[in-house]
C-alpha atoms as one frame of an Amber mdcrd trajectory, in Angstrom:
protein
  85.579 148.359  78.084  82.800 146.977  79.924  83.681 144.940  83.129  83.696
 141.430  82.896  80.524 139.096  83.659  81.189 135.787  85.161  77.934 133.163
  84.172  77.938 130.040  86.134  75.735 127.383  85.231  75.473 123.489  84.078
  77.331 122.249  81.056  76.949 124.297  78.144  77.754 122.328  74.748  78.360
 125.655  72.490  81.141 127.125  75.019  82.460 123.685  75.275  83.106 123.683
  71.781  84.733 127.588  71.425  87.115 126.564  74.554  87.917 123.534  72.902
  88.396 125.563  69.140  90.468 128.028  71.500  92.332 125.889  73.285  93.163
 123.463  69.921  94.524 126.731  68.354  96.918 127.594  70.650  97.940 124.132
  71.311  98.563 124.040  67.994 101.226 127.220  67.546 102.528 126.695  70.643
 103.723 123.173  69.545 103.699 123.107  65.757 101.749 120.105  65.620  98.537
 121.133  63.117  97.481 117.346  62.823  94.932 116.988  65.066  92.068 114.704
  64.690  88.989 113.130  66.355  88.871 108.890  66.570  85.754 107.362  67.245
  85.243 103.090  66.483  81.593 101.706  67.040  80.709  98.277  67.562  77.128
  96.953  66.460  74.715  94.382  66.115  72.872  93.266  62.984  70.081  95.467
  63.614  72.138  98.634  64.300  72.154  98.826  67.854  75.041 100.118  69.752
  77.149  97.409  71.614  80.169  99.693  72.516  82.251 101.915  71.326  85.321
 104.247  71.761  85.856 108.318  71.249  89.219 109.843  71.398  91.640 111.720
  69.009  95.523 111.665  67.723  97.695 114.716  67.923 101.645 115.495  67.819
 102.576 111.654  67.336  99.838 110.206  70.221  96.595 108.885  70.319  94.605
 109.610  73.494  91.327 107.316  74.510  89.147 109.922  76.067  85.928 107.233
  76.363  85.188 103.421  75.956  82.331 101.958  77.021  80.616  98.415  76.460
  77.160  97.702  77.102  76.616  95.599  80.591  75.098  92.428  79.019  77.561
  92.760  75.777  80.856  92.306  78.775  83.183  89.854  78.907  82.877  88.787
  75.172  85.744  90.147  73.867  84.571  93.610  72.769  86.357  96.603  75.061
  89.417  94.708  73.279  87.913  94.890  70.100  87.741  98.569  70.527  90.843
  99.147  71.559  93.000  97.245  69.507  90.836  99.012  66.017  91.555 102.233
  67.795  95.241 100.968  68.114  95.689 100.108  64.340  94.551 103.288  63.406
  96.286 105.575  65.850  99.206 103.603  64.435  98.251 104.009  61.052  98.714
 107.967  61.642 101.598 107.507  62.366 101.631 107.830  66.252 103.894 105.787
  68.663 101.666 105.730  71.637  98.697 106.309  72.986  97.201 107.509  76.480
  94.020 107.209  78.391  92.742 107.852  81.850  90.238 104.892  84.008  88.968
 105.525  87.810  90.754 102.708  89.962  86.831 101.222  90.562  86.766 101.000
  86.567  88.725  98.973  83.997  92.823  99.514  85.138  93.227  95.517  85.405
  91.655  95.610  81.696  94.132  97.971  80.553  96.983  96.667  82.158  96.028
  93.095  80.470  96.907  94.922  76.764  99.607  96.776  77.601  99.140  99.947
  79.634 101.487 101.126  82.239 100.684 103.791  84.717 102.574 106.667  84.269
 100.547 108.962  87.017  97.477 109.089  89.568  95.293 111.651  90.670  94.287
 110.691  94.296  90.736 111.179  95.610  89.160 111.497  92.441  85.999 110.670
  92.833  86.560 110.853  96.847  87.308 107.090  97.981  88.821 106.445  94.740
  92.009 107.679  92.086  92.132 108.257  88.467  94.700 106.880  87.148  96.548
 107.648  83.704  97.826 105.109  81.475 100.232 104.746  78.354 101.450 102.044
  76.091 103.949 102.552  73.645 102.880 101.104  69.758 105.262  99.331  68.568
């Protein structure tokens, strides 16, 4: 056996996606829940452009919101809710109970908290000056 090499480097998509094929796999025995799946809802315009949308996945009866974003001059109109609640429904409609996410304190947590979200833990310092701080709402 030859000894191991250790490669260092910027993000690298394809061993992104074996760790995450890897990791899914075990996850998967380890827990007996085989139904994961990816979530994504878009919003657009008339002509196709992308106003905001949300990317996440359900798994073992939750939904998790791993990134929302709305476009700066598209804010305040109504949209980040939009996203969320369509991403709600169907998390639901897979027959999940809840559903988790993660926002940096300078980001949306007053947002979140307005539809529902409780913080159930908080990662100080992350970014430095800042805390990360995870949030779950139960579906009713």
């Amino acid at each position: 056996m030859s000894e191991p090499r250790f490669a260092v480097g910027d993000a690298d998509a394809d061993l992104a996606e074996r760790l995450d094929q890897e990791i899914s796999a075990f996850n998967a025995a380890a827990s007996g829940h085989h139904d994961a799946r990816l979530l994504s809802v878009a919003v657009r315009g008339d002509d196709g452009d992308l106003r905001g949308g949300l990317y996440g996945w359900t798994w073992g009866g939750c939904g998790y919101v791993d990134l929302l974003w709305v476009r700066d001059d598209q804010r305040g109109l109504g949209l980040g809710a939009g996203l969320l609640a369509a991403a709600e429904a169907e998390i639901r409609r897979r027959g999940c109970d809840r559903v988790a996410l993660s926002t940096h304190s300078f980001q949306a947590p007053g947002f979140y908290a307005r539809l529902g979200y409780t913080e159930c833990g908080r990662t100080p310092g992350y970014p430095r000056g800042h805390d990360d701080i995870h949030l779950l709402k139960h579906l009713p």
